[in-house]
C-alpha positions, 0 to 999 in steps of 0.5 A: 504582547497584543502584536504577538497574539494575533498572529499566533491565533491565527496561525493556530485557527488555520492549522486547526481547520486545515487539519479537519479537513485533510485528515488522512489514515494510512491502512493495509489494503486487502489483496484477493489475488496476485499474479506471479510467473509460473516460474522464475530465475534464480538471478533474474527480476520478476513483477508481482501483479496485486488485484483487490479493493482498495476503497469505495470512493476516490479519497481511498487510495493506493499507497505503495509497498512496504516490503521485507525479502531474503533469497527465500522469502518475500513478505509483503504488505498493501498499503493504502492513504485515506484522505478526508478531503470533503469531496470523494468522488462515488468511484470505487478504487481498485489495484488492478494489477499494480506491480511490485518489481522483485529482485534477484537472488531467489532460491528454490522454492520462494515462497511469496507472503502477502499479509491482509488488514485481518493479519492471516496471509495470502500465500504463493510458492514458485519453483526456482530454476 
């Protein structure tokens, strides 16, 4: 029984510290603006372009896309990870320009919805020829 214990405590102190020091929060980044095309085609791909702050220092970061489409609609969500890893550089994070390729088909109009951290959206139509 002893032998077992040891083992088991420090596997636990281990993974407790490791834990405290590398938490991480995942969270919906606030988008101020996007840049979409004029116009696209119906049966042609199309990148978005995503701009705003993504946090005030280095443990901030952008996380990717979680996203829903039909050949009317994309709806949109920014994510990003926070990491407490003890040491955050005093950099501020931004998207800057982050893209987010779309995929055919689009019917006309497509209307693309980004939804923010306070749940209103950020809303863009674009003519489909």
């Amino acid at each position: 029984m002893r032998k077992l214990f040891l083992p088991l405590a420090l596997l636990l102190v281990t993974a407790c510290g490791e834990s405290k020091f590398h938490q991480s929060v995942d969270y919906a980044i606030f988008v101020d603006s996007i840049q979409v095309p004029a116009v696209v085609s119906s049966n042609q791909p199309f990148t978005i372009r995503f701009f705003g702050e993504v946090g005030p220092d280095q443990c901030w970061n952008f996380n990717g896309f979680n996203s829903q489409k039909d050949a009317r609609r994309l709806d949109i969500l920014v994510l990003g990870r926070y990491v407490s890893t003890g040491r955050c550089p005093q950099i501020e994070v931004k998207l800057d320009g982050e893209p987010f390729d779309v995929q055919p088909p689009f019917e006309d109009p497509f209307t693309v919805r980004v939804t923010q951290p306070n749940g209103d959206s950020l809303v863009v139509t674009i003519p489909v020829r």
